[in-house]
KOLVEXDO-668843 format. One record per residue (C-alpha): z negated, y negated, x negated; residue in three letters. Coordinates in steps of 0.02 Angstrom, whole numbers, always signed. Example, Ala and Ser with C-alpha at 12.3 -4.5 7.8 and 13.67 -1.06 7.14 Angstrom:
BEGIN
PT       z       y       x  loke
PT    -390    +225    -615   ALA
PT    -357     +53    -684   SER
This chain:
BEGIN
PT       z       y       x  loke
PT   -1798  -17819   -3927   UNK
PT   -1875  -17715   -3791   UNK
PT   -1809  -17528   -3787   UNK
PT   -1818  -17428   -3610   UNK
PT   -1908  -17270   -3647   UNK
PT   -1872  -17103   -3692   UNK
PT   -2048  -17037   -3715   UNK
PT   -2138  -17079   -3553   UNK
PT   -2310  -17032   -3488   UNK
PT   -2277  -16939   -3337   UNK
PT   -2422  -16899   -3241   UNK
PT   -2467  -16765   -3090   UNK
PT   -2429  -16836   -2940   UNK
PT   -2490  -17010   -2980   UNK
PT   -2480  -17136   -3140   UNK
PT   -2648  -17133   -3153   UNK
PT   -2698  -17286   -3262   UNK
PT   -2888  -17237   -3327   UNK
PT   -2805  -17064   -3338   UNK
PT   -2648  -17094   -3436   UNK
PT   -2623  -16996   -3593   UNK
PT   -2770  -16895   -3572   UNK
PT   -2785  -16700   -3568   UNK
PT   -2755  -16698   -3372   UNK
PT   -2632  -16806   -3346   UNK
PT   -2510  -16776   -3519   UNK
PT   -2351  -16892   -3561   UNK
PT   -2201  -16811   -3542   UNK
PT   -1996  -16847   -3562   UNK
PT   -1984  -16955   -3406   UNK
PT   -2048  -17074   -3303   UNK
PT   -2078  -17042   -3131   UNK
PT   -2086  -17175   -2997   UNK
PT   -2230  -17258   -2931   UNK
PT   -2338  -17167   -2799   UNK
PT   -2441  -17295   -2785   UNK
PT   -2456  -17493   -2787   UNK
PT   -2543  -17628   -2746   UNK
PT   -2467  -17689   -2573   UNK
PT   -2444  -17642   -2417   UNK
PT   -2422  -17454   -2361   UNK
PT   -2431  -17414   -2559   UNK
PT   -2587  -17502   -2582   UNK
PT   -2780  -17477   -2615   UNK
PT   -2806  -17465   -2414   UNK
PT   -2674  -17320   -2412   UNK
PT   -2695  -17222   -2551   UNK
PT   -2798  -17088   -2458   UNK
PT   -2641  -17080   -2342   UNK
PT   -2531  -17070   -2480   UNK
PT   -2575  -16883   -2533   UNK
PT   -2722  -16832   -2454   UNK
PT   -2736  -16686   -2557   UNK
PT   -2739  -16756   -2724   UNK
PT   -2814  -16942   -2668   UNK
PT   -2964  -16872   -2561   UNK
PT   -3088  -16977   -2663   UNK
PT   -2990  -17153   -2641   UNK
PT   -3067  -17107   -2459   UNK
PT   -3207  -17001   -2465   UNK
PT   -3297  -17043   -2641   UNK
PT   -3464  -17107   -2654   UNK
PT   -3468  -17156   -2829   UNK
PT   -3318  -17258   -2834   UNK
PT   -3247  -17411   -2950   UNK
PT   -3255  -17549   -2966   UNK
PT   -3381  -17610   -2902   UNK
PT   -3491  -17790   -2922   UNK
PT   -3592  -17760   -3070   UNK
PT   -3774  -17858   -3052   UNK
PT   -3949  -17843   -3107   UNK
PT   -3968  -17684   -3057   UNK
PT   -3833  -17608   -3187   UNK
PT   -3882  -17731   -3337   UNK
PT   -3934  -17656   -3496   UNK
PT   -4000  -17812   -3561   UNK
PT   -4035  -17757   -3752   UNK
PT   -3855  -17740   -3854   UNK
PT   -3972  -17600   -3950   UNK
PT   -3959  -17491   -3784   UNK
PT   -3733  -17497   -3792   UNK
PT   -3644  -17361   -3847   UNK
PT   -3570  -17348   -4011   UNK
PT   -3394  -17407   -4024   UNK
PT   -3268  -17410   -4169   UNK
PT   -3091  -17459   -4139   UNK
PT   -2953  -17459   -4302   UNK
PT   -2840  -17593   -4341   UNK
PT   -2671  -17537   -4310   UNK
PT   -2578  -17660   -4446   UNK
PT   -2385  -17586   -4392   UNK
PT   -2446  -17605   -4224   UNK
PT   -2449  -17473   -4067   UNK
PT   -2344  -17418   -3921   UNK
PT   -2334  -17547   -3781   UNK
PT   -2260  -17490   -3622   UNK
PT   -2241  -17568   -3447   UNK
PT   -2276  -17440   -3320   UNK
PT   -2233  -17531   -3178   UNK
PT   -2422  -17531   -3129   UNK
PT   -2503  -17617   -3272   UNK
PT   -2454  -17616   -3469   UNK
PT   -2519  -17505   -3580   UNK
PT   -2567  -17492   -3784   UNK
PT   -2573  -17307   -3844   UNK
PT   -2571  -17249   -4027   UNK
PT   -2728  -17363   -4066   UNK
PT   -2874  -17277   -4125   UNK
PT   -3059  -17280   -4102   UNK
PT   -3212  -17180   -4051   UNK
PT   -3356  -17193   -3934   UNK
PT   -3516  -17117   -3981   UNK
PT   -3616  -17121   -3798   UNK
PT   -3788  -17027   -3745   UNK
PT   -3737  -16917   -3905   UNK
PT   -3561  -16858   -3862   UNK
PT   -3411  -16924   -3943   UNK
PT   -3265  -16982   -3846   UNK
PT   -3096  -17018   -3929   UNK
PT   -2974  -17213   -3887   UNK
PT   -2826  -17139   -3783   UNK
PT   -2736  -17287   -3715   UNK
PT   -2810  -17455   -3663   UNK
PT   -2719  -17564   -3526   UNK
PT   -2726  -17724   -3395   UNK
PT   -2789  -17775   -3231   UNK
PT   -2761  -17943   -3147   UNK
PT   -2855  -18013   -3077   UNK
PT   -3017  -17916   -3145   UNK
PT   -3070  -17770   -3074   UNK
PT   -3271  -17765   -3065   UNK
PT   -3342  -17933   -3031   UNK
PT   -3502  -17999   -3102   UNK
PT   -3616  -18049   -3009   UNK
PT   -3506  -18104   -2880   UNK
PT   -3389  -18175   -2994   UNK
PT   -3217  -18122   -3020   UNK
PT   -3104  -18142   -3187   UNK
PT   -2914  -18175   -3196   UNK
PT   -2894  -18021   -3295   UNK
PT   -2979  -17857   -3368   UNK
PT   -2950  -17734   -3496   UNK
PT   -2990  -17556   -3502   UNK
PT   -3009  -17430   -3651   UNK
PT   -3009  -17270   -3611   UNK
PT   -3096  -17137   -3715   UNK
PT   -3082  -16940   -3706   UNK
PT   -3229  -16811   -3761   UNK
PT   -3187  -16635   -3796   UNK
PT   -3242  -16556   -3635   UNK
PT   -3109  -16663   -3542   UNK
PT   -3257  -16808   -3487   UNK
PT   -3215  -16989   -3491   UNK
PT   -3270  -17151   -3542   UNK
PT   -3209  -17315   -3510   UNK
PT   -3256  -17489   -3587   UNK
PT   -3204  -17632   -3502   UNK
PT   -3214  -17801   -3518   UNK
PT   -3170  -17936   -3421   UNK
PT   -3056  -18083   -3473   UNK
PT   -3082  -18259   -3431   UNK
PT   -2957  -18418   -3457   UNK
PT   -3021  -18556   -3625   UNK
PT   -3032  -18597   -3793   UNK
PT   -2925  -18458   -3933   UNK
PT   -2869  -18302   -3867   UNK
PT   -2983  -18153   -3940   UNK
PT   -2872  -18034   -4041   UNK
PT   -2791  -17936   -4011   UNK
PT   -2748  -18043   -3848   UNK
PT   -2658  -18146   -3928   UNK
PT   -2555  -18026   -4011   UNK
PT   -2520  -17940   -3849   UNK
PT   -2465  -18077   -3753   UNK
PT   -2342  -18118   -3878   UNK
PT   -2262  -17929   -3848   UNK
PT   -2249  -17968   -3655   UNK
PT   -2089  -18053   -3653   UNK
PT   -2009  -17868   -3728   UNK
PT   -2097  -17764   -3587   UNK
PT   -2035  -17882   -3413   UNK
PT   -1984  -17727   -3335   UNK
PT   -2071  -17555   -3270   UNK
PT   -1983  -17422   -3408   UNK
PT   -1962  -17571   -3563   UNK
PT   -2075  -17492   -3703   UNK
PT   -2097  -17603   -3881   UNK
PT   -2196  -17588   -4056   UNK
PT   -2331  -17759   -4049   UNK
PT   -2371  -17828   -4196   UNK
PT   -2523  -17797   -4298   UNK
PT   -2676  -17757   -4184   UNK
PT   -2854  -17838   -4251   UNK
PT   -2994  -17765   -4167   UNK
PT   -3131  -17840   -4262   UNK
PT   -3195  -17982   -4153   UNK
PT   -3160  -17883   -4011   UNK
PT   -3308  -17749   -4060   UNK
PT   -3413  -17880   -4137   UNK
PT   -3408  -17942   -3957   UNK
PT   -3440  -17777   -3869   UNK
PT   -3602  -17732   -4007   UNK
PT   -3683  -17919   -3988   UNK
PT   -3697  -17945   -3799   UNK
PT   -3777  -17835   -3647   UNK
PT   -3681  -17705   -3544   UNK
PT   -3668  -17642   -3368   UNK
PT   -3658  -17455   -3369   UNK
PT   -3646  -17330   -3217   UNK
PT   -3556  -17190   -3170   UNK
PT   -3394  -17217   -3071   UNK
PT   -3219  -17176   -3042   UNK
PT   -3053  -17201   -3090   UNK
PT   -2984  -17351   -3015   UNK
PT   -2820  -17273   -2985   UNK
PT   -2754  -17124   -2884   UNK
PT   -2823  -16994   -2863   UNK
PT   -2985  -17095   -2896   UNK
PT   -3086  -16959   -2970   UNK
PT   -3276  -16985   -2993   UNK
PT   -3392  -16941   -3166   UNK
PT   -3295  -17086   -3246   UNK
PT   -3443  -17144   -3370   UNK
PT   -3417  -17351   -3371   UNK
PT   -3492  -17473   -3485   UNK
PT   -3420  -17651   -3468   UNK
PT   -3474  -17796   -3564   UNK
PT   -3580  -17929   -3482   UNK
PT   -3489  -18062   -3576   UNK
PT   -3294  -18112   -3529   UNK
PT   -3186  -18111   -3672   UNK
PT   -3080  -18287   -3691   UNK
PT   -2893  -18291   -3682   UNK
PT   -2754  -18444   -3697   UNK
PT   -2669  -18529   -3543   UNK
PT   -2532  -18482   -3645   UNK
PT   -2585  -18281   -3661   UNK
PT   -2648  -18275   -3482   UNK
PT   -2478  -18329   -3421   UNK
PT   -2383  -18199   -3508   UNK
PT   -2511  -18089   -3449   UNK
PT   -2477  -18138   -3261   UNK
PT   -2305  -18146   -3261   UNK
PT   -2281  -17957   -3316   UNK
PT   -2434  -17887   -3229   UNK
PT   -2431  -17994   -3061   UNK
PT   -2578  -17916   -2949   UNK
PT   -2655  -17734   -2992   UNK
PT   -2837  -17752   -2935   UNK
PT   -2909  -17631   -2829   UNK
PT   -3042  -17695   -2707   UNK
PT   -3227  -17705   -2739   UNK
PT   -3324  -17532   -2699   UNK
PT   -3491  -17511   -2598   UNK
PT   -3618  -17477   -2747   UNK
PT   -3626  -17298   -2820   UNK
PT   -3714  -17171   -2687   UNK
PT   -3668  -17279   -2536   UNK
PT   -3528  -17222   -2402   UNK
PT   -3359  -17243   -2455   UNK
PT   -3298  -17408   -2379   UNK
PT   -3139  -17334   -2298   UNK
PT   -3255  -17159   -2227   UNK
PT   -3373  -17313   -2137   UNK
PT   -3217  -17373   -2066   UNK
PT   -3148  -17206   -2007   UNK
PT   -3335  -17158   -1935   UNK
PT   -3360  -17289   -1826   UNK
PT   -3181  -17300   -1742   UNK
């Protein structure tokens, strides 16, 4: 039975999804409405406009996510990823419908990248994917968020495609969805297994780069490493999926140093 919240992530000035739960952006007793979607006047082309104070980057950022990872970003070797360690959760974690994408927190894990050790704060959905590869888009992506002690962040990501079993904890997930339909429903899912999931991430070649948040305010230094292999998910999983999440994708970024897509726009008109 889904249960509306009463501990909610409230964030400053924007629910910030790669930011959510972390150090700057702190839950708190309420949830705050949206500042920002997906459509229209609320969406990716407007979110500059929306604050320009706090969203300067969405506009102005030259490092910016996501972008179309390619040859150029490809650490071939699996010996080159980070190290990553995520813990069952066998009474299962917080899963809460944000109105902009669902979200696990109270999972745990580490990330041990270029030396410094980063900390699992939330993970939570995109649809369709986010970065393409190659050219290729996904119908969904995930993205685990990671905290180091000086504030920095890391995100792994890893895109979803549609065939064969869902990987767990997928599966489990999806079967949650039905409790969360709403923006506010929050629910306990049932036991997380991560184990496939990171046997995935340490076997198989990564894109890395430096990047952004893919949310408002769409702040930059966001360290990104996102598998080069899709994870596999049920018709049955990918539906519940879409039905909840319906379309949270930012657009595709120029590549990291070049001119911020909307700046070219405002330059030449």
């Amino acid at each position: 039975m889904a249960r509306f919240l009463s501990i909610l992530p409230l964030l400053a000035g924007a629910l910030a999804h790669e930011h959510h739960g972390t150090s700057l952006f702190p839950r708190a007793e309420q949830l705050a409405p949206p500042t920002f979607g997906y459509h229209g006047l609320t969406g990716p082309l407007n979110w500059f406009n929306l604050n320009q104070t706090t969203n300067e980057m969405c506009a102005k950022g030259t490092h910016q996510s996501p972008i179309d990872l390619s040859q150029p970003f490809l650490l071939a070797s699996p010996s080159s990823n980070p190290q990553i360690s995520l813990s069952n959760a066998p009474k299962g974690a917080e899963f809460i419908n944000l109105g902009t994408t669902v979200e696990v927190m109270g999972a745990n894990g580490t990330l041990v990248k270029q030396g410094k050790t980063s900390n699992l704060i939330q993970f939570h959905f995109h649809s369709p994917s986010e970065h393409s590869i190659n050219g290729v888009y996904y119908p969904l992506e995930v993205h685990f968020v990671f905290q180091a002690e000086d504030a920095s962040l890391s995100v792994v990501g890893f895109v979803i495609d549609i065939g064969g079993t869902s990987f767990e904890p997928l599966g489990a997930l999806a079967s949650s969805l039905g409790e969360i339909p709403q923006r506010g429903n929050e629910t306990t899912t049932k036991p997380l297994d991560f184990a496939r999931l990171e046997r995935h991430f340490k076997k198989h070649g990564t894109y890395q780069y430096s990047g952004s948040l893919t949310t408002p305010p769409c702040s930059e230094g966001v360290a990104w490493t996102v598998s080069a292999q899709p994870l596999s998910v049920d018709t049955k999983a990918f539906n519940a999926f879409k039905g909840v999440l319906k379309f949270n994708a930012r657009y595709t970024q120029n590549n990291p140093g070049e001119v911020n897509l909307l700046q070219h726009i405002a330059d030449t008109l």
